[in-house]
Every structure is written in structure tokens, then in C-alpha cells.
N, C-alpha and C positions, 0 to 999 in steps of 0.2 A: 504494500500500500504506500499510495505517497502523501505522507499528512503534512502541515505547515509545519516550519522550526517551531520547535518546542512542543513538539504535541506527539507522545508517544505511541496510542491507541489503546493503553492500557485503562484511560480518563474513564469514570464511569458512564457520563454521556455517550462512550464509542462503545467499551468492552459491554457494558449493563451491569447488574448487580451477579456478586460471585455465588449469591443462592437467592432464594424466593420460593416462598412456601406462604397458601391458605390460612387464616385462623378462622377455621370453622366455629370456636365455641365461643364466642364473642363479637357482639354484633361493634360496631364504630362510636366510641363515644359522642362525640359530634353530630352526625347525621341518624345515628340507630340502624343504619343499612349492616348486612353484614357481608361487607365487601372487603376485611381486611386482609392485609397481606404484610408478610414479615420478609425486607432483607436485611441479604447481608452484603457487605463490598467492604475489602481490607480491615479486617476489627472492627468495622461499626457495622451496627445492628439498631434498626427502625423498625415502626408498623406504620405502614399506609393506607389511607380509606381509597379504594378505586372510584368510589362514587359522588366522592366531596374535596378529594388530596389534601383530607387531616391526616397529619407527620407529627409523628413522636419516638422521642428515641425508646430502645426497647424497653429499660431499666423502669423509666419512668412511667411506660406503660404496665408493666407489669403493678407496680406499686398502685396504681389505681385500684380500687373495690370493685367486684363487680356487682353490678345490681339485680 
């Protein structure tokens, strides 16, 4: 591939995330859809809503209650 100077293809915009996996048991804080999804890209770890793009890191999600 030929990318500009400084741009490896490794970026996560190019490569995508190094995993991504469903959270079936918990619906999206935010919307209440349950469209969430968990990645991963180099030691960070998030959950994303597909249906409204609420972003939290995983930690912090996990520490939520669920209702």
C-alpha cells in the first residue's frame, strides 16, 4: 500500500479494532437499544452503542449498576 508520510496502516481508522464482540446482556445506557459492542485496539478497551455512538471506556462501564 502507498499511505502518506507518517501514516503506517497500523492507525485504527485503516487497521479497525484488534477485536469486537456483542454485549448481548445489557441493553445501552443512553438510548436503552441493545446494540452494544465491546472493543479492543492496543490495551484499550470500550463499549459502543451502534445505534446512538455512546463511548465509554470498558472499566467505567463495567462499574455502572445495572438496572
Amino acid at each position: 500500500m502507498n499511505y502518506p508520510p507518517g501514516v503506517t496502516g497500523l492507525e485504527f481508522e485503516i487497521a479497525g479494532p484488534d477485536y469486537e464482540k456483542e454485549i448481548e446482556d445489557r441493553p445501552c445506557p443512553k438510548c436503552g437499544a441493545d446494540a452494544l459492542m465491546e472493543y479492543g485496539y492496543r490495551r484499550e478497551q470500550w463499549v459502543q452503542c451502534c445505534a446512538c455512538e455512546f463511548r465509554m471506556d470498558w472499566e467505567q462501564f463495567n462499574d455502572i449498576e445495572e438496572p
